[in-house]
Steps between C-alpha positions, in 0.01 A plus 500: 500500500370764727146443372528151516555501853200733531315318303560113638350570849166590341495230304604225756244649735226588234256172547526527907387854483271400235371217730490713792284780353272255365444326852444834656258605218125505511465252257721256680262429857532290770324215334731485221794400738270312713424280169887457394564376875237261476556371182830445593387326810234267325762378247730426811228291710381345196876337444456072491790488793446860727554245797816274387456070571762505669240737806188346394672093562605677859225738584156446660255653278218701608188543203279823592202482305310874458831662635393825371197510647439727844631152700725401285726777485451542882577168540832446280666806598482356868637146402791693250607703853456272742566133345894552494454412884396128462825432296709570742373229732427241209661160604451379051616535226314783382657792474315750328146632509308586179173687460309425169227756474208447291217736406259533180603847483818494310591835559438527855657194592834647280514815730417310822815291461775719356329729812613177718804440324656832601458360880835438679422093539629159411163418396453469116170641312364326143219723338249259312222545332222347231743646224746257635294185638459424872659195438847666593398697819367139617742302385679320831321763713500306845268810596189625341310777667202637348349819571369574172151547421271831454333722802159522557410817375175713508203327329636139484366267709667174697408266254621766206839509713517108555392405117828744378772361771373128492573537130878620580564255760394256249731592204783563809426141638521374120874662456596361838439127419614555171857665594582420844577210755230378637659318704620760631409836508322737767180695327374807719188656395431845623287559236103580628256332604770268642199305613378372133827548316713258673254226444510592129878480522517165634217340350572682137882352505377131626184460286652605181878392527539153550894523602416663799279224637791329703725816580317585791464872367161544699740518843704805397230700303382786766311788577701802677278599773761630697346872457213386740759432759692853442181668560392260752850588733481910370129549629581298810760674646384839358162492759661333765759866560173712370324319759769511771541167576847440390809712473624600155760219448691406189403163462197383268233282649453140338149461392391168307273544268325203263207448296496725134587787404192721427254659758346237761707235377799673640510316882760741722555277848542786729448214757820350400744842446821482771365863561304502772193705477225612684290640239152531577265372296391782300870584403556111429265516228581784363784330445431250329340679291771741383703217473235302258462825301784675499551524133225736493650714718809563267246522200299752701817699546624490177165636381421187285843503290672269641541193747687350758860482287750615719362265844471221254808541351634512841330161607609346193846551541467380857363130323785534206765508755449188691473324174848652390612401850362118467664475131818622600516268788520770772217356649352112502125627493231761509248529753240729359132546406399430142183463283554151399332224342426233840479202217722367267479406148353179574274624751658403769628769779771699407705434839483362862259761687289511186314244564408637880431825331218406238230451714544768715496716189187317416691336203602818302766395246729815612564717739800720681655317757818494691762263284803403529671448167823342358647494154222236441197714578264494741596236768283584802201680553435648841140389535546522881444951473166433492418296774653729683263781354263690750116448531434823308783420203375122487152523547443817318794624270576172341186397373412817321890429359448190387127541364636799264865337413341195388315690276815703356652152497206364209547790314810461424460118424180611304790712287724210416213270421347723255834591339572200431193410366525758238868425423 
């Protein structure tokens, strides 16, 4: 009996100690747990029903796609912290938020959302990948943002760049008119250059889906170039105290800004801020300029390995929220700028102010432009910004836009036409 009772501890306790030594041994590393963990994670977000019906029937749903890319993560950890906010004022039905996170990169996009899932929010994360089909991230998404896509990195050139994202925004646009509402859903593409790949969104999803010819799609595809605006307000208000012309307040300057979204075709309408400055010349340009190029500048700094991901993320989430806002029925409408397409499917403008627009654009088919947008889309464009444009921006600024957006404009056109030739 005695040894018995010496005896029955060690064995009861035998396979933790067992366990325990084998953890702490050399054999058993880091990346041994790390691999348990995430199995154990990718057979959870891999389940058919991780968010129940009951919360997807109730819940506005939210599609990144590329969320583990350097935006993407940026980008959904701001909207999993900071979305709970809208549902408190929501005046629906909806009661729930849920983030469905998509991203080539199985494992990656696995470790980004349990990551996100550990976050004290209402806000619900889905981890999908091509092991488990898009079809169920998109699936009554009334949101699809889309910062995926590849860098340019040393060596390739623009149209090496272009050639690789035009063919992911196609096979995106393909998945999105095969799984979701047109009638319905927002698209936001952050994905570069903004200035060729939203034409091949559009004109991909009309050309070669006939349901979407008559669900007015075309007015609630977009380009995000809300980043030009950021840096547009940052720069402004950063000279004006360096230069000692205004106090160091709290309040941001508003700074419109239309036209593209790469280089000259980025049109920042100092002219028009509610900042008052007295720049002179020389500093007025310069700018300009650093707003125009100010991607390079964070490339610079990051010595070539990386881009602009936490500003764009930023600017993104800025777009997101209004949309969350408009869906929820917090708000009635947006009023903000947007690459957009200024004609419809059949060719005719996309909404009153259009019409003004196109020939003071010299009849480019798109351009960012002060909107204001409902559930429906697009509903007005505010052609009446560049009227109001100075000698310098009108007579100077926005031809050199136009001349080079046009061209970004055929490109991606070019893309679609080809593609679908060879399909």
């Amino acid at each position: 009996m005695i040894l018995l009772l010496i005896l029955f501890p060690c064995i009861y306790f035998l396979p933790f100690c067992i366990n325990r030594t084998v953890r702490n041994s050399p054999e058993y590393s880091a990346a041994d747990y790390y691999k348990s963990s995430i199995q154990y994670h990718k057979s959870y977000s891999n389940m058919p029903h991780s968010v129940t019906p009951s919360i997807e029937q109730d819940s506005l749903k939210i599609a990144i796609l590329g969320a583990a890319g350097g935006i993407g993560q940026s980008l959904s950890l701001l909207l999993k912290a900071q979305l709970q906010y809208q549902l408190k004022e929501s005046n629906r039905s909806v009661t729930h938020i849920h983030l469905a996170l998509y991203d080539v990169n199985q494992e990656a996009i696995n470790g980004v959302t349990a990551d996100l899932s550990h976050i004290d929010t209402p806000i619900s994360v889905s981890s999908h990948s091509p092991a488990g089909g898009i079809e169920n991230c998109l699936h009554n998404a009334s949101i699809v943002v889309i910062p995926a896509g590849v860098p340019r990195k040393p060596g390739m050139t623009r149209d090496d760049l272009f050639n690789v994202n035009a063919g992911i925004i196609s096979q995106l646009g393909d998945s999105i008119a095969e799984c979701c509402d047109l009638s319905k859903v927002f698209v936001l593409v952050i994905s570069n250059p903004v200035n060729s790949l939203v034409p091949v969104m559009v004109s991909n999803i009309l050309k070669n889906h006939p349901q979407s010819r008559n669900s007015g799609i075309e007015r609630r595809i977009m380009g995000v170039t809300k980043l030009d605006i950021v840096r547009a307000s940052t720069f402004l208000r950063e000279i004006n105290i360096e230069s000692g012309l205004t106090p160091r307040v709290n309040s941001m300057p508003d700074v419109p800004v239309i036209g593209g979204h790469s280089g000259e075709t980025i049109i920042p309408l100092f002219s028009q801020s509610n900042f008052l400055s007295r720049l002179n010349e020389d500093k007025l340009k310069y700018l300009i300029h650093r707003v125009q190029y100010g991607g390079d500048e964070v490339v610079k700094a990051k010595n070539g390995k990386g881009s602009a991901t936490l500003s764009m993320a930023h600017a993104g989430y800025k777009c997101v929220v209004q949309f969350v806002s408009l869906l929820l029925g917090n708000i009635e409408q947006i009023h903000g700028t947007y690459y957009v397409p200024l004609k419809d499917a059949n060719n005719f403008p996309i909404a009153p102010g259009a019409d003004q627009l196109l020939p003071l654009v010299d009849g480019a088919d798109y351009f960012a432009i002060p909107l204001t947008i409902t559930t429906k889309g697009v509903s007005y464009v505010d052609y009446d910004i560049v009227n109001k444009m100075n000698d310098m921006e009108r007579n100077q600024m926005l031809p050199i836009c136009v001349s080079q957006l046009k061209k970004n404009i055929d490109k991606g056109l070019e893309f679609v036409a080809s593609r679908s030739a060879s399909s």
